[in-house]
C-alpha positions in Angstrom: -68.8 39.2 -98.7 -65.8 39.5 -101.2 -62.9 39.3 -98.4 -59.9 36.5 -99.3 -57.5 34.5 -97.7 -54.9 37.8 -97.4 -57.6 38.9 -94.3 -56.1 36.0 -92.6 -53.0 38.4 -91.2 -55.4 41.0 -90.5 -58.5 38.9 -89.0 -55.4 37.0 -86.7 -54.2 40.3 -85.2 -57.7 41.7 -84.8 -58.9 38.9 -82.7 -56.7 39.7 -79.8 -56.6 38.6 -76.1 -57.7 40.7 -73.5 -54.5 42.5 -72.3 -54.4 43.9 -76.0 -54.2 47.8 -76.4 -56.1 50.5 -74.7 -57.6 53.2 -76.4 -55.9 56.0 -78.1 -52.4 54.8 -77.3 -49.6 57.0 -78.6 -52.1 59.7 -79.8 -51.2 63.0 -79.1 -52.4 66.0 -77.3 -55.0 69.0 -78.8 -52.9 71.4 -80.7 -52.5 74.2 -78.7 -54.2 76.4 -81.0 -56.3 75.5 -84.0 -53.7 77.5 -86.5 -51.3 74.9 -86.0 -53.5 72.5 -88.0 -54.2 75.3 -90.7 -53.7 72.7 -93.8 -51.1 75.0 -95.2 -49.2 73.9 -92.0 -49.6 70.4 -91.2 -46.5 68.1 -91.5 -47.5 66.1 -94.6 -45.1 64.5 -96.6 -46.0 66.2 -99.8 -47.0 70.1 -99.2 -50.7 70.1 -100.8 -51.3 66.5 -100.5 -52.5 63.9 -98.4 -50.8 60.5 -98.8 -52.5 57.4 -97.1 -51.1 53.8 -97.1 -53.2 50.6 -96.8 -52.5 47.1 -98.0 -53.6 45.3 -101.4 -55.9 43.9 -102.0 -58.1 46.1 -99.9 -60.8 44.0 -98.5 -64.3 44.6 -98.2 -66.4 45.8 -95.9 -63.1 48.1 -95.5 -62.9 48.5 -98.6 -65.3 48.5 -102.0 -63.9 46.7 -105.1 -60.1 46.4 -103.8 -60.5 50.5 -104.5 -59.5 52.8 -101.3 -60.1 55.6 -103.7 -63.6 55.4 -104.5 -64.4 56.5 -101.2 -66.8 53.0 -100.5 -66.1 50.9 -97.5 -66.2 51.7 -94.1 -61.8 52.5 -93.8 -62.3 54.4 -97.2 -65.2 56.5 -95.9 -63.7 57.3 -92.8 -60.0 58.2 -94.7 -61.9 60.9 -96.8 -64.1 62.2 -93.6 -61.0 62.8 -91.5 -59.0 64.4 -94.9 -61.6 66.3 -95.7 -61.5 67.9 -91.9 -58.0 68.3 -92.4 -58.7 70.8 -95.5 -58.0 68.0 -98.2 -60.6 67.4 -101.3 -60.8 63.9 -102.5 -58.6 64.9 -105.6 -55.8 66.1 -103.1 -55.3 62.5 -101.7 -53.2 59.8 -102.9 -53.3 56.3 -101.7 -50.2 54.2 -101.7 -49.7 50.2 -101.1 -48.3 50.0 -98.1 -48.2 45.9 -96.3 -50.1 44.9 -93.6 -47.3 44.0 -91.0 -45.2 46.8 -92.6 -47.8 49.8 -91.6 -46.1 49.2 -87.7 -43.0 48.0 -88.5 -40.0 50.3 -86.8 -38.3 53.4 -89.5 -39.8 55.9 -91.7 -42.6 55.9 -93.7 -43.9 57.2 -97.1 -47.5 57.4 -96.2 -48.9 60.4 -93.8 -50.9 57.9 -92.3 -51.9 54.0 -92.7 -55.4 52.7 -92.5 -55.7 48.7 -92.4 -57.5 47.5 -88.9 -54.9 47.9 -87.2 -55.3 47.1 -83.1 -53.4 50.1 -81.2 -51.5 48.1 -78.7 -48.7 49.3 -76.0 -46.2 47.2 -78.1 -46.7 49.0 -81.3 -47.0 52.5 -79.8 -43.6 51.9 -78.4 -42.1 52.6 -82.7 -45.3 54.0 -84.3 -47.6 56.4 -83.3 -51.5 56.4 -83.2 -54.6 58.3 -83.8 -57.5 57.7 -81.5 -59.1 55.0 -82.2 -61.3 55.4 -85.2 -63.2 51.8 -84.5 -63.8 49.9 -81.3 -63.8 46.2 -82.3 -67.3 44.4 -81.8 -68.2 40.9 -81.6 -70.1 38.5 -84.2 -71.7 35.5 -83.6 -71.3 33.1 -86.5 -73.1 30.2 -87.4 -74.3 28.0 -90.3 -76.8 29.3 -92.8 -80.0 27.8 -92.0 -79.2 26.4 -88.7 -81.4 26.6 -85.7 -79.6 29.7 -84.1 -78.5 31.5 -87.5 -82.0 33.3 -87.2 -81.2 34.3 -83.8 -82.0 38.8 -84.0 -81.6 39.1 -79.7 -78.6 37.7 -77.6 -81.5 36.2 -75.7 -82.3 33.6 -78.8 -78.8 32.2 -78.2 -79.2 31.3 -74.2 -79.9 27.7 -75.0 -76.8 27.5 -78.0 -73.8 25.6 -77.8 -71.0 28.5 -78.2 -66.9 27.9 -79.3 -65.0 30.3 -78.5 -60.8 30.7 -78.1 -59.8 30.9 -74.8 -58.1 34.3 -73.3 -59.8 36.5 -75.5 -62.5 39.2 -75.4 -64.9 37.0 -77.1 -64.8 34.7 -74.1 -65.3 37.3 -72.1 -68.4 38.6 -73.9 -70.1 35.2 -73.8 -69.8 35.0 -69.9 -71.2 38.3 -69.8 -73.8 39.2 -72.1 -74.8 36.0 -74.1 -75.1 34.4 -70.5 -75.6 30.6 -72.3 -77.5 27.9 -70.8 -74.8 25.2 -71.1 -71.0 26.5 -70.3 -69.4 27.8 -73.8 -66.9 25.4 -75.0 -63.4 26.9 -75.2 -60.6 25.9 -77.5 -57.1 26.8 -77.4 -57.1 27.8 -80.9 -59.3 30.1 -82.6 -59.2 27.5 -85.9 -60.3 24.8 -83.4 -63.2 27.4 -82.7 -63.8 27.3 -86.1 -63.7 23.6 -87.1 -65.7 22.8 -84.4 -68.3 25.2 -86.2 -67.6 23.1 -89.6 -68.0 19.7 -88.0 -71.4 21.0 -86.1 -69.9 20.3 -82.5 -71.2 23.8 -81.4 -74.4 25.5 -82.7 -72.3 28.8 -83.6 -68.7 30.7 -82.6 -68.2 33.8 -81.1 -65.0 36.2 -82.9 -64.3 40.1 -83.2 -66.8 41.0 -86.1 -63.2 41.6 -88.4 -62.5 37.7 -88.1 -66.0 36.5 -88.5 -66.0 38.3 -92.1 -63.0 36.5 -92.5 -64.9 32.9 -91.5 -67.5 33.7 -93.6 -65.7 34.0 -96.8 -62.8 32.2 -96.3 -63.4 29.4 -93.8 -66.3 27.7 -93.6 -68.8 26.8 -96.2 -72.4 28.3 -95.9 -71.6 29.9 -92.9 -73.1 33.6 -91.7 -72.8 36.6 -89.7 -76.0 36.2 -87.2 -75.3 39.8 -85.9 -72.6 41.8 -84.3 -72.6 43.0 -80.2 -70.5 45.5 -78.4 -68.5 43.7 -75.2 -68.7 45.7 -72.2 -66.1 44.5 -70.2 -62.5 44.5 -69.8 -60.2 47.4 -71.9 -62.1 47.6 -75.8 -60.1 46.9 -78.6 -59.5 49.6 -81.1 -58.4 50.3 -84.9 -56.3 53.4 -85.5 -54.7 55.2 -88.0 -51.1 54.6 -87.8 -48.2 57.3 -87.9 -44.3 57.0 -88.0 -42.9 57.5 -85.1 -43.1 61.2 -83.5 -44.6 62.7 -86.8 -46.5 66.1 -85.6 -49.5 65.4 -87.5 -51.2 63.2 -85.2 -52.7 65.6 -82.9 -54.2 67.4 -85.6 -55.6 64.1 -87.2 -57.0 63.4 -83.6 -58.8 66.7 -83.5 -60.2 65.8 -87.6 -61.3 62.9 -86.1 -63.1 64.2 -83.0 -65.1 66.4 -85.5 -66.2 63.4 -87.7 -67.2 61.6 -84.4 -69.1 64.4 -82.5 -70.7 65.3 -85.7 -72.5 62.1 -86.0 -70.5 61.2 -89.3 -68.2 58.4 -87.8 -71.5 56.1 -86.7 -73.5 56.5 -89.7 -70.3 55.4 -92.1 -69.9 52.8 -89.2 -73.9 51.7 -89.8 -73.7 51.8 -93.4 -70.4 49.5 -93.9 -70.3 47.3 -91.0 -73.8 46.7 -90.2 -76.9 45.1 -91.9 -75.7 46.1 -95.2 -72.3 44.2 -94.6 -74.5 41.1 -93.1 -73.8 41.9 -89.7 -77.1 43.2 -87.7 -76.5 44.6 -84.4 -77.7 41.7 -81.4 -79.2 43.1 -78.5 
């Protein structure tokens, strides 16, 4: 996994408490009638083009080869789906550098929309606006390579594991309710404490949002691995979404692009392809 230690901004917003976000905050409406998102109409900031921001480097498995225009990666893929719904060809886009934290900052932007994992959240959508969400945030179990549990394929292999986990967030939550363990999980103020525990073998293997435990894996801890990847069931799911400036009109009609890439079965398979077993994240059931 070719990720760096710039994830470390992204991977520490993704891996957010409960309370954080609901989905589709600050996306808009339908258009009221389909002409309104005619591309020749749509509120772009270049007429004829499509500019997208996202930060660099671009990291994998959002990204291949730090290159958001080759169309690889699971953010890249889903960019080109959702412009070419709008009416765009790949040659019509244009990708600009755009910083993670300044995507949501307040003011005008450059880009039409961002693309970066970023969480919708009530606190963002009060100065930027959002698309639907595009991702709902999963999470990994990560342990080290070669280690009693790092074989595990079914959450039932890791009843009798010693979990870390960072108190007051989804992961928590998912442990209680699907892994179920054995022994209580131990919980750590700290996601890093999490993680040295992992280092220092005082737990069998952590539980993080799948964004964060690429992050571990290449970054954090030494021989470490992705044992698989679970959906949480309970409590309000986390989601990325594309990010706006505040009040710009073309959100509904990016909401409506989207909504064709999902219904068509698109948005899952670029979802299996990039973030599952080819990314070294399995889905645990």
């Amino acid at each position: 996994m070719l990720l760096a230690v710039g994830l470390l901004a992204t991977a520490a917003v993704a891996c957010a408490p409960e309370t954080t976000g609901t989905a589709g905050a600050g996306g808009s409406a339908a258009p009221t009638a389909a002409a309104s998102c005619a591309k020749d109409q749509l509120a772009v900031k270049t007429p004829g083009r499509l500019t997208i921001g996202t930060d660099k480097p671009a990291y994998e498995p959002w990204f291949k080869n730090d290159d958001p225009k080759s169309g690889e990666g699971f953010e890249s893929a889903v960019a080109y789906a959702v412009a070419g719904q709008l009416g765009y060809t790949r040659d019509e886009v244009d990708w600009i550098t755009v910083p993670f934290d300044a995507a949501f900052a307040p003011g005008a932007k450059k880009f039409d929309f961002d693309v970066n994992q970023v969480s919708i959240t009530p606190d963002r959508a009060k100065v930027v606006d959002f698309s639907k969400g595009y991702y709902t945030v999963k999470q990994a179990v990560v342990a080290i390579d070669g280690s009693k549990y790092a074989s595990a394929t079914s959450l039932a292999d890791l009843k009798d594991a010693t979990i870390g986990v960072q108190v007051g967030t989804t992961s928590l939550q998912a442990v209680k309710d699907l892994i179920q363990p054995a022994t209580e999980p131990k919980v750590y103020n700290m996601q890093v404490d999490a993680v040295n525990a992992l280092k220092n073998k005082q737990v069998d293997a952590i539980v993080v949002d799948l964004p964060t435990a690429f992050y571990v894996t290449a970054a954090q801890v030494d021989n470490s691995k992705i044992v698989g990847q679970f959906a949480a069931t309970s409590g309000a799911p986390e989601e990325f979404g594309l990010v706006f400036e505040k009040g710009n009109g073309l959100v509904s009609c990016v909401d409506q692009a989207l909504e064709k890439v999902r219904s068509s079965g698109d948005l899952q398979k670029i979802e299996t392809e990039w973030l599952g077993s080819a990314a070294g994240a399995p889905e645990l059931k």
